[in-house]
mmCIF entry with sequence, helices, sheets and N, C-alpha, C, O atoms, coordinates in Angstrom:
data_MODEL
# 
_entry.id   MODEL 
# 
_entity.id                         1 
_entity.type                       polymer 
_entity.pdbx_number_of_molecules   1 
# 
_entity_poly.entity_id                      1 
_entity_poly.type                           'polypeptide(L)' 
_entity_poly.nstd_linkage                   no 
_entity_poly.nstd_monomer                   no 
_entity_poly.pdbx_seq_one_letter_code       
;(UNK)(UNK)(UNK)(UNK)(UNK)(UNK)(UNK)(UNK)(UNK)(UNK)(UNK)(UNK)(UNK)(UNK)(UNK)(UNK)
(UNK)(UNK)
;
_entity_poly.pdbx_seq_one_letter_code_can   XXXXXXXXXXXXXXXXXX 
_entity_poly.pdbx_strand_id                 A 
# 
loop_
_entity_poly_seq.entity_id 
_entity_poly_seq.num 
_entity_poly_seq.mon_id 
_entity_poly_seq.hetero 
1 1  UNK n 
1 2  UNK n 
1 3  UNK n 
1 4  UNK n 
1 5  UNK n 
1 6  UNK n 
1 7  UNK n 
1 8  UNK n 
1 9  UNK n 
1 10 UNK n 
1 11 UNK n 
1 12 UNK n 
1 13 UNK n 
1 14 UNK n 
1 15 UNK n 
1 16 UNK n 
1 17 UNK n 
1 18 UNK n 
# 
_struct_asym.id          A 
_struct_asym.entity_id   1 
# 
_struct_conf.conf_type_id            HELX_P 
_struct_conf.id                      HELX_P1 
_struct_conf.pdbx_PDB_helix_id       AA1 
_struct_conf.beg_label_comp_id       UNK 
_struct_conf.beg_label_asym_id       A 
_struct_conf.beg_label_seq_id        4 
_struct_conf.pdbx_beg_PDB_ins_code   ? 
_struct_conf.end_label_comp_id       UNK 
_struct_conf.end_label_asym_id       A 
_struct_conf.end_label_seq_id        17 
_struct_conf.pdbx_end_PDB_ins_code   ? 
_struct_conf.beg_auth_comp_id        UNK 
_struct_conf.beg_auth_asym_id        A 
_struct_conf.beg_auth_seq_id         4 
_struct_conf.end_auth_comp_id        UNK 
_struct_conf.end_auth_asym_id        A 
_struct_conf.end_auth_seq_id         17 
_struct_conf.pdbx_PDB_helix_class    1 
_struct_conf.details                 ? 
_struct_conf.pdbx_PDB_helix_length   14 
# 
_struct_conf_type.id          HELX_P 
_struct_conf_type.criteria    ? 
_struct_conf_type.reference   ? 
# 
loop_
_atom_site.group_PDB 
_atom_site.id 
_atom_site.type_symbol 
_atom_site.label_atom_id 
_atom_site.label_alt_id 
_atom_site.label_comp_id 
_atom_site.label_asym_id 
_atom_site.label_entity_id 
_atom_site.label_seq_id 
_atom_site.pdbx_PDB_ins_code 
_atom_site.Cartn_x 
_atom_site.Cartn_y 
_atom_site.Cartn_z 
_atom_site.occupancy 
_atom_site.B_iso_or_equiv 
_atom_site.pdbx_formal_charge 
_atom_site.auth_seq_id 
_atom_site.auth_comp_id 
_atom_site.auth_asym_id 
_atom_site.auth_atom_id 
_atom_site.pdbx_PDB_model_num 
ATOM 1  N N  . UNK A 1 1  ? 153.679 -111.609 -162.383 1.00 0.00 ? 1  UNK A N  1 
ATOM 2  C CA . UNK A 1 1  ? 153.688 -112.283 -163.703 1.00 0.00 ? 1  UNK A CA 1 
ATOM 3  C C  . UNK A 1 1  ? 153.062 -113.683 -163.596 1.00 0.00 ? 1  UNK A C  1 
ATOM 4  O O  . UNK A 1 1  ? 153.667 -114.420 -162.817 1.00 0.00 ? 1  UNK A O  1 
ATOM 5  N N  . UNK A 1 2  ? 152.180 -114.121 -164.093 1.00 0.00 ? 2  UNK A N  1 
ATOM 6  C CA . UNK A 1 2  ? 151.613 -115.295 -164.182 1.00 0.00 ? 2  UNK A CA 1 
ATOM 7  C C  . UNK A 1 2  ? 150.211 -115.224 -163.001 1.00 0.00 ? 2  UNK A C  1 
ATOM 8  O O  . UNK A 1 2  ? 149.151 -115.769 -163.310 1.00 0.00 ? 2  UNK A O  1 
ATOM 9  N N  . UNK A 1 3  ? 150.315 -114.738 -162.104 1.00 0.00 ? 3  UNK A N  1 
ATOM 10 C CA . UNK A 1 3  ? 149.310 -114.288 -161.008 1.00 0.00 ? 3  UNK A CA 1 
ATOM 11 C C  . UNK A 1 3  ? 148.231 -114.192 -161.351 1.00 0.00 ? 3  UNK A C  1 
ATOM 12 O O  . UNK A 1 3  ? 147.334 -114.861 -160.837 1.00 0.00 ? 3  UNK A O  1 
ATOM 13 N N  . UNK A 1 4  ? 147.987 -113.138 -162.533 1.00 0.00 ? 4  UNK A N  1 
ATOM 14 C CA . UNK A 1 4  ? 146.431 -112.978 -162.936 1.00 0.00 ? 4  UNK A CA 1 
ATOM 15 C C  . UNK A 1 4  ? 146.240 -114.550 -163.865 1.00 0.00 ? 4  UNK A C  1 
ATOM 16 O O  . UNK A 1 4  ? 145.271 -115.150 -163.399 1.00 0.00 ? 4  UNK A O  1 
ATOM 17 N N  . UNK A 1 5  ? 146.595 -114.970 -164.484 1.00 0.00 ? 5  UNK A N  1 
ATOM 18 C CA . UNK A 1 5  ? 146.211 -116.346 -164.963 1.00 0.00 ? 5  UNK A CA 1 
ATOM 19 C C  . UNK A 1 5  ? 146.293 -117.225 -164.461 1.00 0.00 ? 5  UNK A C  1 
ATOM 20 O O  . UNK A 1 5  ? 146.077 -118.227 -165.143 1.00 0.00 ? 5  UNK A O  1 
ATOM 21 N N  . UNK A 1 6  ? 146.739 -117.490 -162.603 1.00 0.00 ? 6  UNK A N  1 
ATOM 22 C CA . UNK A 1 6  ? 146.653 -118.145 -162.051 1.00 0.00 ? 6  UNK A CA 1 
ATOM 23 C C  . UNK A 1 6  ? 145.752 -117.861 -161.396 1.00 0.00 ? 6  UNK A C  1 
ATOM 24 O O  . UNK A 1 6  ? 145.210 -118.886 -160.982 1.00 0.00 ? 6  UNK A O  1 
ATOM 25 N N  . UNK A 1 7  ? 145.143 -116.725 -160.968 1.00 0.00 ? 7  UNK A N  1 
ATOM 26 C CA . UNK A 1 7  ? 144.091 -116.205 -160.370 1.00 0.00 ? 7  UNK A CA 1 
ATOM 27 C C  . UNK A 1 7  ? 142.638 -116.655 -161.152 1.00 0.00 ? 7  UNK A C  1 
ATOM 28 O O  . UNK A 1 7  ? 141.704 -117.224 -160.587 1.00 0.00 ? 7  UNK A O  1 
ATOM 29 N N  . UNK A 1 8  ? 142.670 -116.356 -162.238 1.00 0.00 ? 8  UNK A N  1 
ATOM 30 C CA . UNK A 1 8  ? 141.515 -116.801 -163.159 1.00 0.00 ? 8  UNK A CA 1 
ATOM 31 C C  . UNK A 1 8  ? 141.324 -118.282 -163.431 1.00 0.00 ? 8  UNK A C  1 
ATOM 32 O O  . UNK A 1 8  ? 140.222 -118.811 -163.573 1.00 0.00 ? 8  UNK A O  1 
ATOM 33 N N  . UNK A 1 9  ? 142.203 -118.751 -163.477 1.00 0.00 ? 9  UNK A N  1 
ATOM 34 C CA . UNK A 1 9  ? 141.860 -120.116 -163.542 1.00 0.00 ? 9  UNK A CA 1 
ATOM 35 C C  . UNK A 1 9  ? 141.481 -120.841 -162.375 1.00 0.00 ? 9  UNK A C  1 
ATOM 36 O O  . UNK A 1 9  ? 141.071 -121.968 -162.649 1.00 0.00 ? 9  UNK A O  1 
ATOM 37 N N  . UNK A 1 10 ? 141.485 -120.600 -161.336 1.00 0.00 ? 10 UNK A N  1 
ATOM 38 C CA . UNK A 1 10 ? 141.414 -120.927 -159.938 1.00 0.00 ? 10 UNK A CA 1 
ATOM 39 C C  . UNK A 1 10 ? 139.760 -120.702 -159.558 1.00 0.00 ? 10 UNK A C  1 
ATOM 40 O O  . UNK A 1 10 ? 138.920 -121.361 -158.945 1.00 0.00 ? 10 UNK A O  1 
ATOM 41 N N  . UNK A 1 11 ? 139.776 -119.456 -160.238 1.00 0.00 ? 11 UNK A N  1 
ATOM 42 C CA . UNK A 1 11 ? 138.634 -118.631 -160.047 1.00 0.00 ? 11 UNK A CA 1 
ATOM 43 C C  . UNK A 1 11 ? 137.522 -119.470 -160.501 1.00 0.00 ? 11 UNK A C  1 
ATOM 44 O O  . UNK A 1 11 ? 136.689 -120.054 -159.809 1.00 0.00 ? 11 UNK A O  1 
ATOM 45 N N  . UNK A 1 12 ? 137.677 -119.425 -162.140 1.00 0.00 ? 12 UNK A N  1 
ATOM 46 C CA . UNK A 1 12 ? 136.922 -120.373 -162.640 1.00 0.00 ? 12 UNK A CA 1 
ATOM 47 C C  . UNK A 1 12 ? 136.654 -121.687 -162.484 1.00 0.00 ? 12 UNK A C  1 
ATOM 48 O O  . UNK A 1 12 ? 135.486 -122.018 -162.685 1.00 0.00 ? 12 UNK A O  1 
ATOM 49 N N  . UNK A 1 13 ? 137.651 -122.762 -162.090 1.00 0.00 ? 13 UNK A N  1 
ATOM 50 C CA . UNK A 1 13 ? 137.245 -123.818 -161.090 1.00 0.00 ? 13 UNK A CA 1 
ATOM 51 C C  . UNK A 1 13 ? 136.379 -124.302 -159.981 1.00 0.00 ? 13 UNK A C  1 
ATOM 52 O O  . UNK A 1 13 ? 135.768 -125.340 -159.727 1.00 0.00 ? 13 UNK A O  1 
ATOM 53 N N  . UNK A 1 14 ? 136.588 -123.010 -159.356 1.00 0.00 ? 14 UNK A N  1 
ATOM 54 C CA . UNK A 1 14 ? 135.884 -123.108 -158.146 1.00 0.00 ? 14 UNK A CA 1 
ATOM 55 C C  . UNK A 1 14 ? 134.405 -122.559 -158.435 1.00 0.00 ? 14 UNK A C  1 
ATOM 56 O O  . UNK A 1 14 ? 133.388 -122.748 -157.768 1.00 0.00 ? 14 UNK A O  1 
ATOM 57 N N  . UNK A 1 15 ? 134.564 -121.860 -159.566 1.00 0.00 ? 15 UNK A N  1 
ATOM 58 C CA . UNK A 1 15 ? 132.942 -121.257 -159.911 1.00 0.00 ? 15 UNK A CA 1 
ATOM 59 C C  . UNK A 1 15 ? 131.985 -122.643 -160.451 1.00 0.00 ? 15 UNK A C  1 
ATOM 60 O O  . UNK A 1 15 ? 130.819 -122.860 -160.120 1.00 0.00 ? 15 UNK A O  1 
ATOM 61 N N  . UNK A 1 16 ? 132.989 -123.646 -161.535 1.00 0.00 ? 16 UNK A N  1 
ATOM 62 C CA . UNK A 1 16 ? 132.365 -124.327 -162.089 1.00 0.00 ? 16 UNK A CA 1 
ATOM 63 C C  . UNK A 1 16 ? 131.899 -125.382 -160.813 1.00 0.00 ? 16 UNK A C  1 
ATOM 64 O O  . UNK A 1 16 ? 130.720 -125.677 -160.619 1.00 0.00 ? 16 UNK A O  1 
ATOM 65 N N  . UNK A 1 17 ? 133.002 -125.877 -160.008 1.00 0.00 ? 17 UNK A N  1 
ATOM 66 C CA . UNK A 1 17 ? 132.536 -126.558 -158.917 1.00 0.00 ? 17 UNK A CA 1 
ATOM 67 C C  . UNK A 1 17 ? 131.573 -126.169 -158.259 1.00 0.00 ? 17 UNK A C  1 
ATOM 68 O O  . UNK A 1 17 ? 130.631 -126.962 -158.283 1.00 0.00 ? 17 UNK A O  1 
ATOM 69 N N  . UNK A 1 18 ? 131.375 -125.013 -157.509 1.00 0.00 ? 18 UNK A N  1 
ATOM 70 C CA . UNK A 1 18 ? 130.380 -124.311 -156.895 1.00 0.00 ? 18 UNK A CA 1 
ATOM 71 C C  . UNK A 1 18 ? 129.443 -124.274 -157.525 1.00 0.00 ? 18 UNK A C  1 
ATOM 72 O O  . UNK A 1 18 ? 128.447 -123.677 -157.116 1.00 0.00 ? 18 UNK A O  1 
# 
């Protein structure tokens, strides 16, 4: 519970950084 929207947001961070 909460995992996949912690997953995605993480995700996307690191994409925008990268």
């Amino acid at each position: 519970k909460g995992n996949r929207m912690y997953r995605l947001h993480k995700l996307s961070k690191k994409h925008r950084n990268g």
